[in-house]
C-alpha positions as a printed Julia matrix, in Angstrom:
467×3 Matrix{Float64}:
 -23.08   -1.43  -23.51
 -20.78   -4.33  -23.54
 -17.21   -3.29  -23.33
 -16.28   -6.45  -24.81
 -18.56   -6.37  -27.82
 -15.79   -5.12  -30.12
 -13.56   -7.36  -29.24
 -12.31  -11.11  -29.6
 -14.25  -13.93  -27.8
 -12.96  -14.96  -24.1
 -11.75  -17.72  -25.14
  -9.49  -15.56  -27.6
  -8.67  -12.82  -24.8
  -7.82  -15.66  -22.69
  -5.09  -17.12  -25.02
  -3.89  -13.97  -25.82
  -2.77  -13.08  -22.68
  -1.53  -16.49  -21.76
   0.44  -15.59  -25.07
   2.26  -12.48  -24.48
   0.81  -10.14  -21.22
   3.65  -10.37  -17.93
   1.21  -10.49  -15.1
   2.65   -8.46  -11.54
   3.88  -10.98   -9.1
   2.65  -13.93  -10.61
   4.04  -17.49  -11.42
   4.53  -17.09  -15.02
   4.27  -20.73  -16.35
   1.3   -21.15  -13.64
  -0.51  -18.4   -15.09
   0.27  -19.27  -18.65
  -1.45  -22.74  -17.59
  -4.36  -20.87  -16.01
  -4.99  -17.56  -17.75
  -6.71  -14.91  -16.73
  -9.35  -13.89  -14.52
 -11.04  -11.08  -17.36
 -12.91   -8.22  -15.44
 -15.28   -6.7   -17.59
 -16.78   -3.6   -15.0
 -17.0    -2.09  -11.67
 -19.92    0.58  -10.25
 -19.63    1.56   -6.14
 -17.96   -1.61   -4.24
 -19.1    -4.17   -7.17
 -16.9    -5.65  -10.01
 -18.1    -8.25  -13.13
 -16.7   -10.23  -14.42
 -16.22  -11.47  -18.62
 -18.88  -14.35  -17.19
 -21.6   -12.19  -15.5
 -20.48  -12.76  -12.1
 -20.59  -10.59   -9.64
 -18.49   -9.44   -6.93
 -18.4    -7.55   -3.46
 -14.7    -6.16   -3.84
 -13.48   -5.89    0.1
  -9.64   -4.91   -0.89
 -10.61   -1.97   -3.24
  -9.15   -3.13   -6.2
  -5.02   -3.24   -4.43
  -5.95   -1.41   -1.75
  -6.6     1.45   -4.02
 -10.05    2.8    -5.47
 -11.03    4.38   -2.29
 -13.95    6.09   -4.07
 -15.37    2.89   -5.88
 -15.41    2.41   -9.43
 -17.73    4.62  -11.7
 -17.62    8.09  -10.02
 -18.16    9.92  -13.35
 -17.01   13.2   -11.79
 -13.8    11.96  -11.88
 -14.05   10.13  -15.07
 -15.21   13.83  -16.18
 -12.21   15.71  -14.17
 -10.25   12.99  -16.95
 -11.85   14.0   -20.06
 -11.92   17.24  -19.65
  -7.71   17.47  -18.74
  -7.54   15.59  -22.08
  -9.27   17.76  -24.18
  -7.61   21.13  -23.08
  -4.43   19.4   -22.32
  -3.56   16.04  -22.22
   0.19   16.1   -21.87
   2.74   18.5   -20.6
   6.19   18.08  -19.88
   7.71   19.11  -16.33
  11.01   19.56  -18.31
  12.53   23.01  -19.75
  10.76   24.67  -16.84
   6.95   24.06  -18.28
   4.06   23.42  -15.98
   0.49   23.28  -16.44
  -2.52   24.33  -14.0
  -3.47   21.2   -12.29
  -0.27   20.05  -11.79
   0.31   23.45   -9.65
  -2.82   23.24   -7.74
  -2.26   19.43   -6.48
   0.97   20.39   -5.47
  -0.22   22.92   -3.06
  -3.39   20.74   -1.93
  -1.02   18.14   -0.93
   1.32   20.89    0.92
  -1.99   21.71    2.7
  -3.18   18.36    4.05
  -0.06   16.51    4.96
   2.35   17.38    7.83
   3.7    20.72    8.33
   6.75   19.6     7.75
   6.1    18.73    4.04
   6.53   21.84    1.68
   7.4    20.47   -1.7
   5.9    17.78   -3.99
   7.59   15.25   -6.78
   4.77   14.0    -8.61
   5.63   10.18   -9.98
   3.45    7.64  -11.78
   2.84    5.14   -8.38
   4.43    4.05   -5.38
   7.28    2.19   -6.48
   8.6     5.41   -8.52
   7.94    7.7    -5.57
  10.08    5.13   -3.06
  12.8     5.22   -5.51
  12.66    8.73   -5.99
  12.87    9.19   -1.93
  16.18    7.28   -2.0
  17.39    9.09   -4.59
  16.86   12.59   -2.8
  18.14   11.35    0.11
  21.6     9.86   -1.46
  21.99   13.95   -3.15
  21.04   15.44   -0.43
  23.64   13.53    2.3
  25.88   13.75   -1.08
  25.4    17.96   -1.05
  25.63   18.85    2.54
  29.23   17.09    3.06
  28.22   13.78    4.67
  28.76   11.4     1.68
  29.45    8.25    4.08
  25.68    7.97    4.99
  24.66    5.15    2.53
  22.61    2.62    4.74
  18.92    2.19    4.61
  17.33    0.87    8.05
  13.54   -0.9     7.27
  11.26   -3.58    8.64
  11.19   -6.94    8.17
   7.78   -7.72    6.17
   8.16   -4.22    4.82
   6.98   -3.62    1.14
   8.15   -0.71    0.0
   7.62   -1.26   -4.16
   9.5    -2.86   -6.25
  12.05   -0.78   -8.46
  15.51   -2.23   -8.37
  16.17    0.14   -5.5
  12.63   -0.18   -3.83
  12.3    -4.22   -3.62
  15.54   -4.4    -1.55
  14.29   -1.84    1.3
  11.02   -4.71    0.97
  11.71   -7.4     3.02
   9.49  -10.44    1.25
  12.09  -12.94    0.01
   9.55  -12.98   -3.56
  11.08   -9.94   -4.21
  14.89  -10.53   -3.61
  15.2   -13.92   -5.17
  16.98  -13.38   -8.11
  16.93  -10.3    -8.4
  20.52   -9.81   -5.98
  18.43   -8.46   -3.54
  18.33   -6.92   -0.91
  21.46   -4.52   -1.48
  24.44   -4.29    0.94
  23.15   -1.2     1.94
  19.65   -2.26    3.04
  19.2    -3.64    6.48
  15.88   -4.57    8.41
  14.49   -4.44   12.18
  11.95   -6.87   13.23
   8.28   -6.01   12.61
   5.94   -4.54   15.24
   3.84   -7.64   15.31
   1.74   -7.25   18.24
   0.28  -11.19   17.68
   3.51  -12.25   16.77
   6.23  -10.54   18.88
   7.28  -11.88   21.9
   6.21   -8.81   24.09
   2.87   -9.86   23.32
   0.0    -7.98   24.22
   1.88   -5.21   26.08
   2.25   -2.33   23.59
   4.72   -0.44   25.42
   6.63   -3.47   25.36
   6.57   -4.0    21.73
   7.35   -0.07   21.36
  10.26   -0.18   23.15
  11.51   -3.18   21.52
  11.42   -1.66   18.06
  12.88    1.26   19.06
  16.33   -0.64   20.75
  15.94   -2.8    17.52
  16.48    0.64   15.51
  19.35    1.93   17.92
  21.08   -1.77   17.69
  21.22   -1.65   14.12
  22.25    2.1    13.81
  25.14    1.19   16.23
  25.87   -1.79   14.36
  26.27    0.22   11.25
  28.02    3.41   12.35
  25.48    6.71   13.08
  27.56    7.9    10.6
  27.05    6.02    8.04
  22.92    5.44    8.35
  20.92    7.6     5.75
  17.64    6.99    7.16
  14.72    4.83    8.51
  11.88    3.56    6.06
   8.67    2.31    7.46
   5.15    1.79    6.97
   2.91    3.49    9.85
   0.31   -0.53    9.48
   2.65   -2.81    6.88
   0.2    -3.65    4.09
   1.36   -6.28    1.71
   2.85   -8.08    4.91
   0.18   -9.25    6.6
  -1.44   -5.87    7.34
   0.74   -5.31   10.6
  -1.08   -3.02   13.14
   1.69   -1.48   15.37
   0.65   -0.22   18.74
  -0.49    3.31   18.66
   2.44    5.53   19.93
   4.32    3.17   17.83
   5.02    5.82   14.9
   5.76    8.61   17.1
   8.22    6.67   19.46
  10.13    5.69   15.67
  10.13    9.38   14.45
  11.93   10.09   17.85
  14.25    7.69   17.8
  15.69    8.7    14.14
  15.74   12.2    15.29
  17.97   11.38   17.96
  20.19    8.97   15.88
  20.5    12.19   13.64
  18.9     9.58   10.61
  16.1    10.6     8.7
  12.34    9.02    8.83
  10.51    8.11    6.07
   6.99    7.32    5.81
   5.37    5.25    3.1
   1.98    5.83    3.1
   1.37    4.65   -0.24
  -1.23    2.05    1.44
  -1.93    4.26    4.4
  -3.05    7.71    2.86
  -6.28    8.53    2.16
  -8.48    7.93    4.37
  -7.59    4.32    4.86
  -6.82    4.13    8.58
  -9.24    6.77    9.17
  -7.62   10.59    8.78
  -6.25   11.81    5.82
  -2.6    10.24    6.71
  -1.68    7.77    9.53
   1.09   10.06   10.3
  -2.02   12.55   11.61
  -3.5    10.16   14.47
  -0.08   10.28   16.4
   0.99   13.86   15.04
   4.07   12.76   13.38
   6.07   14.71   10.85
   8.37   13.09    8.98
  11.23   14.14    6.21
   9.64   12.71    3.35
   7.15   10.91    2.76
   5.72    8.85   -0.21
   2.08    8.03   -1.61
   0.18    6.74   -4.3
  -2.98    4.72   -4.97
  -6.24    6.32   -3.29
  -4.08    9.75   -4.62
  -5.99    8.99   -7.3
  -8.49    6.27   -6.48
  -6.73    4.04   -8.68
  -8.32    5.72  -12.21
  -4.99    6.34  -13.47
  -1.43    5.89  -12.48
  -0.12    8.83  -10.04
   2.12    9.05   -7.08
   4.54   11.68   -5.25
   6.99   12.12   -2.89
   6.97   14.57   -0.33
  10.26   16.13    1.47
  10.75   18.61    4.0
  12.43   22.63    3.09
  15.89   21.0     4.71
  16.02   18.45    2.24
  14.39   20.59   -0.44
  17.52   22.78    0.66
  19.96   20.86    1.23
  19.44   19.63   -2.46
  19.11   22.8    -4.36
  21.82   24.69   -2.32
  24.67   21.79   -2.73
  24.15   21.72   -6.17
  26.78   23.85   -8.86
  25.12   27.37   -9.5
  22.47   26.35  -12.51
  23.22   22.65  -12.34
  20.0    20.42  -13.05
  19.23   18.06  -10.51
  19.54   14.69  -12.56
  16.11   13.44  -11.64
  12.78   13.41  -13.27
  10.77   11.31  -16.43
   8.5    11.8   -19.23
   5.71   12.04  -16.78
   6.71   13.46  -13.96
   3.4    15.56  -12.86
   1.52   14.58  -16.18
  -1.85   17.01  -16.03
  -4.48   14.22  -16.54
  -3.07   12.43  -13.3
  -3.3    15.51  -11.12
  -6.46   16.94  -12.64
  -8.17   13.2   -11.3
  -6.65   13.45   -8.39
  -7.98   16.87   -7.65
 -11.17   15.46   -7.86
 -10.67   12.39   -5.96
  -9.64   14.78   -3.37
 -12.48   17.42   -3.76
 -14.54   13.4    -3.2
 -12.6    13.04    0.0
 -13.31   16.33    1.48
 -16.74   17.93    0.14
 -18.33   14.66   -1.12
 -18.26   13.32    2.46
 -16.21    9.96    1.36
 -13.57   10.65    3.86
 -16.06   11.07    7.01
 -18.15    7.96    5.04
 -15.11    5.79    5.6
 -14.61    6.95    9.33
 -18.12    6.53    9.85
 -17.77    2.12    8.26
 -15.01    2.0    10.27
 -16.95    0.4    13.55
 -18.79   -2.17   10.92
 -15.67   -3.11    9.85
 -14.02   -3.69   13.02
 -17.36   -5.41   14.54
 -16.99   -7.81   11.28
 -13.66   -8.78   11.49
 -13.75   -8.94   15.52
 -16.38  -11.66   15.28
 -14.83  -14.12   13.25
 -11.87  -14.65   15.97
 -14.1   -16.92   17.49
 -14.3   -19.18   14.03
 -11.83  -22.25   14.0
  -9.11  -21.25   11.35
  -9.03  -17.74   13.16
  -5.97  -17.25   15.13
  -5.77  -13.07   15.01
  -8.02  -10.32   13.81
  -6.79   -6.66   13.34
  -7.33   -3.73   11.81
  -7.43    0.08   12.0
 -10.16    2.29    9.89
 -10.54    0.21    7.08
  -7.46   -1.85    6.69
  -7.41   -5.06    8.87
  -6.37   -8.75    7.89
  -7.96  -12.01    9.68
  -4.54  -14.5     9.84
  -5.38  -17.97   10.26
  -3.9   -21.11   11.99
  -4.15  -24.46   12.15
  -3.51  -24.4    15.98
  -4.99  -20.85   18.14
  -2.75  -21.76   21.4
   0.4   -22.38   19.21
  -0.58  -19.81   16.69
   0.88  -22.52   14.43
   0.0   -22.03   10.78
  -0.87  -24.83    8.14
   1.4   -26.85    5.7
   1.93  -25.03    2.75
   1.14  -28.43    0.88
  -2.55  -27.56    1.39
  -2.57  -24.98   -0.83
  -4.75  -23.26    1.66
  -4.38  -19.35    0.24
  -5.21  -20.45   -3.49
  -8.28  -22.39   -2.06
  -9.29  -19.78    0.25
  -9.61  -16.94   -2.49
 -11.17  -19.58   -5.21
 -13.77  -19.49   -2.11
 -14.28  -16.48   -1.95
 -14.8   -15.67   -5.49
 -17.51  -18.21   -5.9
 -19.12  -16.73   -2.91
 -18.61  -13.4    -4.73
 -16.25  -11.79   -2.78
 -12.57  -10.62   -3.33
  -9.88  -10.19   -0.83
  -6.34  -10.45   -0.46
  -5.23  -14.01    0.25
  -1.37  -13.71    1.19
   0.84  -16.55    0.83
   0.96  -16.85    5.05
  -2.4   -17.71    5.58
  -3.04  -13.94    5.94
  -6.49  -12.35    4.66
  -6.47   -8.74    3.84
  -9.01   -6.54    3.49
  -9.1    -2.88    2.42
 -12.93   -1.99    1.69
 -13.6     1.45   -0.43
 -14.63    3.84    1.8
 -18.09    4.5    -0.12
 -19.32    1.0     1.27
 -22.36    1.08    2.8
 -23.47   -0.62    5.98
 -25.13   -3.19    3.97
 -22.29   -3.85    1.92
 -20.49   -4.62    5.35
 -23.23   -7.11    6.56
 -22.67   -8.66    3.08
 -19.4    -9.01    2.8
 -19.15  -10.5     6.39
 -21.71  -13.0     5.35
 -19.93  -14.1     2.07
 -16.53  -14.47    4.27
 -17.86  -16.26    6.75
 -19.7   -18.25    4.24
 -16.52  -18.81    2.99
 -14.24  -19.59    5.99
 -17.08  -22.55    6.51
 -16.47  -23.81    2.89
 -12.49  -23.77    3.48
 -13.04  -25.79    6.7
 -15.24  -28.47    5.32
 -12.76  -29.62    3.94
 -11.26  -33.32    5.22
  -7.77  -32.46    4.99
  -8.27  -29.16    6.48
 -10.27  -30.06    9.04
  -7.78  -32.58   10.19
  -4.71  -30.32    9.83
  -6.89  -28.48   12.71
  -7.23  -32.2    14.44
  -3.14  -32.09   14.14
């Protein structure tokens, strides 16, 4: 069946959303110039496009459709919600069945410390709902002046009005009177980048005197709380050291500060167990999540706090006050009922230990390409990793944004049939579903390196190398 069959030529499509559809962090007049890229369907790993062509997708959508595209259970779970109930409100104390149940199964498989669940519409909704929480909760147990917001340079942490100022990528500030005067950053635990190099105890320590410096700085008693990712995605897929995490959730503890964990990226399954916070046994005071919550199919995040802020919340508020928080669909039933599924996938349809098991191809993949000219770093940790490239491996120098080099790089790719992330810093991420097979791996290796080759036949590339 062709999903397109009912509808306007490409041409047509095309115009029509040059005419009138806002594309997510895009350059508009670019993309009016350009239009758009029209996918038509996806099955496993694969996507085709409106022209027939096919593609290996290596970044799972945006980092998202853990499952792959087409698992018709879940497409089922879906149809099903919306026939006995498509909508019901959270408001006026309703609730409905599958809302309930995902709120315990999350309870379940995230830290212990985790014992109550707002369910938002994606990641950017559940790290402004974290902020909010935490303002009413410093508000309600007597300790108003805490205000600040402590995060990581290179952090993404959405992009509500609240949300893009605790990110730290200047794409999301400028213009938009960001970031606040209450958000503040550390540097980034970049391990190829920092200056303690290779030593990870080095780079641990560092970040954790960066996080007492700026707590100091501010006043302890002013600092709300710490915000990080446990491997920053949309910055360059940053792999801390392990012990990293942990050494952070100490250090807040002690600075009386609260930690926050966005594993809106992380969760899932993506770096391996359920949650990063698992490998290092870290429990944090809330936490956030999205995307492979629901494998993508259909918008659905939450945010996770602990029974002291829980408490701290309910308790400070006026006897029978509402807490002024909450929207239209705030745990909507369809959105839980697929993410049931996707997690019943996880667990009893073997995708989880599927993804632990591709880890090793994935690592042995990205591993080999350091050797390749334009590689200067490869990392990675389950099945998130990023190759970054330079024009110099002794300098780590990158390349002259004049190139064009991350435009070129993806166009590359997609003729080679594959997609990845192709970040603005010469950065390629890569965030394979976790239902890709071992051939898949040997494929999509073969298309990047196929690709990387292309990129550096290139004259001018070649000779920004020479330089």
């Amino acid at each position: 069946m062709n999903l397109l069959s009912d509808l306007p030529d490409l041409a047509s499509l095309s115009a029509m959303d040059r005419a009138h559809l806002i594309h997510p962090v895009s350059p508009w007049r670019q993309h009016e110039q350009r239009g758009p890229t029209v996918l038509q369907s996806g099955s496993g790993a694969w996507l085709t496009d409106s022209q027939g062509h096919r593609l290996l997708d290596s970044f799972a959508g945006l980092w998202c459709v853990n499952v792959g595209y087409g698992q018709e259970s879940v497409v089922q779970a879906a149809a099903e919600q919306m026939r006995q109930l498509p909508y019901a409100t959270g408001y006026f104390h309703f609730s409905s069945e599958p809302a309930i149940r995902l709120a315990e199964k999350l309870v379940q498989i995230t830290p212990a410390s985790l014992t109550r669940v707002y369910l938002t519409l994606g990641g950017s909704e559940a790290v402004d709902a974290a902020v909010r929480f935490i303002v009413q909760y410093y508000n309600a147990i007597g300790k108003p002046a805490k205000k600040h917001f402590i995060a990581l340079e290179r952090g993404y942490h959405g992009s509500s009005s609240t949300g893009a100022g605790l990110t730290a990528l200047p794409v999301f500030h400028r213009g938009f009177d960001l970031p606040l005067p209450t958000q503040h950053y550390i540097p980034s635990p970049n391990p190829y980048r920092h200056a303690a190099g290779a030593d990870p105890q080095a780079l641990i320590a560092a970040s954790v005197a960066s996080l007492r410096a700026k707590v100091a700085q501010l006043g302890a008693d002013t600092v709300a709380a710490f915000f990080c990712e446990p491997i920053q995605g949309s910055g360059g897929v940053i792999v801390p050291p392990k012990g990293w995490l942990k050494a952070m959730r100490d250090a807040a503890r002690e600075l009386d500060i609260l930690f926050v964990v966005d594993e809106v990226i992380t969760g899932f399954g993506r770096t391996g167990p359920m949650f990063a916070c698992e490998a290092e046994g870290v429990e944090p005071d809330l936490m956030t999540m999205a995307k492979g919550l629901t494998s993508g199919y259909v918008p659905m995040g939450a945010t996770m706090v602990s029974e002291k802020i829980y408490a701290g919340i309910a308790d400070g508020a006026p006897a029978g006050a509402a807490i002024g928080h909450g929207a239209t669909y705030s745990a909507h039933p369809v959105g839980a009922a697929v993410a049931l599924e996707v997690l019943r996938l996880y667990e009893e349809g073997g995708v989880l230990a599927n993804g632990q098991r591709g880890a090793a191809h994935f690592a042995t993949g990205l591993d080999a390409l350091r050797s390749h000219p334009l590689v200067g770093d490869a990392r990675h940790r389950g099945l998130l990793g990023a190759l970054e490239l330079v024009s110099n491996k002794t300098t780590k120098a990158g390349f002259d944004p004049a190139l064009g080099l991350p435009d070129r790089i993806f166009n590359a790719g997609y003729q080679n049939g594959l997609i990845f992330r192709s970040f603005g810093d010469h950065i390629l991420g890569f965030a394979p579903a976790l239902i890709f097979s071992e051939d898949e791996y040997a494929q999509m290796f073969t298309r990047l390196k196929k690709t990387l080759d292309d990129v550096l036949a290139a004259p001018d590339v070649r000779a920004a190398l020479a330089g």
